[in-house]
C-alpha positions, 0 to 999 in steps of 0.5 A: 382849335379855333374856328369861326361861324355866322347865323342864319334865320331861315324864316326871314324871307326878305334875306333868304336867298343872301343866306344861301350866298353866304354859305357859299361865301363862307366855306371859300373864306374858312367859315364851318359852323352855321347857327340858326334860329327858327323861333318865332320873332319879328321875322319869323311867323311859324317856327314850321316854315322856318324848318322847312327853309331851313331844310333847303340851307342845310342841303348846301351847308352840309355838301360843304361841311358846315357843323349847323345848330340849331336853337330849341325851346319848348314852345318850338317843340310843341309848335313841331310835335317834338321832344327831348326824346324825340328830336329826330325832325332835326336830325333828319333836316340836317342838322347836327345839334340842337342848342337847348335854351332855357326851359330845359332841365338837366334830366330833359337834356339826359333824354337827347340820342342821336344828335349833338348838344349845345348846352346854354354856356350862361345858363347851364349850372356849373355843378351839374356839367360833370354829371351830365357828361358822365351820362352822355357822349362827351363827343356830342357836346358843346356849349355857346352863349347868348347874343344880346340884341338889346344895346347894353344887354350884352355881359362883360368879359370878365362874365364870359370868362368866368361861365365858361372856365368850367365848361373848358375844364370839363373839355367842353369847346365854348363859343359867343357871338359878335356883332358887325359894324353894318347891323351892331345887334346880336353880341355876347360881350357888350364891349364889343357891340361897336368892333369890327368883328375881327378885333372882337374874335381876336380878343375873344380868343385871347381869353383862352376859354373861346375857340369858336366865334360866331357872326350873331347879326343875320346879314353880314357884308362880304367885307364884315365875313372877310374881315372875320375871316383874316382872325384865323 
């Protein structure tokens, strides 16, 4: 089943209040999951302050039926006194799953109760997903790739496709992120940085190995969120 999403960064103050809009915006539209990023970066100071901002978007994501994930790695960890076996700080936020970037092995991953995981679709070893998911909850799992901010970072199709067969064979649903027009930054396939996010989707779903799209790029136009939206 297809499904579409955009991102957020709680911790970007300038466009925090244009964040909450387009959560509203996005459930009128047929938008259900919400990727966020916390980490610390150009416009975010402390991955502390993004969670408790973060806090405030879910209370509205949530009431609407949003699936929200959230990227983790060790240093937002330690920066917020968790660990793999100790992720309740996220779930008790409202988040539903964590997304577990590089820095993470398969036995850390292991320790993960109570919340969804979104493995790393590029980066997980293929010859491990079958073990993992005969020691946990194959419901709880999903995977996504990168977004590649970086003009000519980004990976080709033919990549995409190929890190995400195993993935879908094992039941697992793959997602990737595409750019818009306005901001054309933060796209799995690099080929697609320049589309208008609905001929991206379009072609990301005809691949047969994707079947959720994500906007990666922080703040869409209403007409960008539109225009993905028309996909379904």
């Amino acid at each position: 089943m297809k499904s579409i999403g955009f991102s957020v960064f709680p911790g970007w103050k300038e466009i925090f209040e244009r964040q909450k809009e387009m959560i509203l915006k996005g459930e009128e539209l047929g938008f259900s999951e919400i990727f966020f990023g916390i980490g610390r970066g150009v416009h975010t100071r402390s991955s502390i302050e993004a969670l408790a901002n973060a806090k405030e978007l879910l209370k509205i994501a949530n009431k609407l039926g949003y699936y929200s994930f959230v990227d983790i790695n060790p240093s937002i960890l330690e920066e917020l006194g968790a660990s793999p076996r100790n992720l309740s700080i996220f779930k008790e936020a409202g988040f539903s799953a964590v997304r577990v970037d590089c820095g993470f092995s398969v036995d850390d991953i292991l320790k993960i109760r109570d919340i969804g995981i979104e493995l790393n679709a590029y980066t997980f070893p293929e010859d491990k997903i079958e073990y993992l998911l005969r020691n946990i909850d194959p419901e709880k799992v999903k995977a996504t790739h990168n977004y590649y901010p970086v003009i000519g970072s980004g990976i080709s199709i033919k990549e995409l496709i190929e890190k995400s067969k195993p993935f879908v064979k094992s039941g697992i649903p793959v997602g990737a992120f595409v750019s818009v027009p306005s901001v054309r930054s933060d796209t799995t396939v690099e080929e697609l940085r320049d589309k208008n996010p609905r001929e991206s989707a379009r072609i990301l779903f005809s691949t047969g190995v994707i079947s959720r799209v994500l906007i990666g790029d922080a703040h869409p136009t209403d007409e960008e969120m539109i225009d993905l939206s028309k996909v379904l």
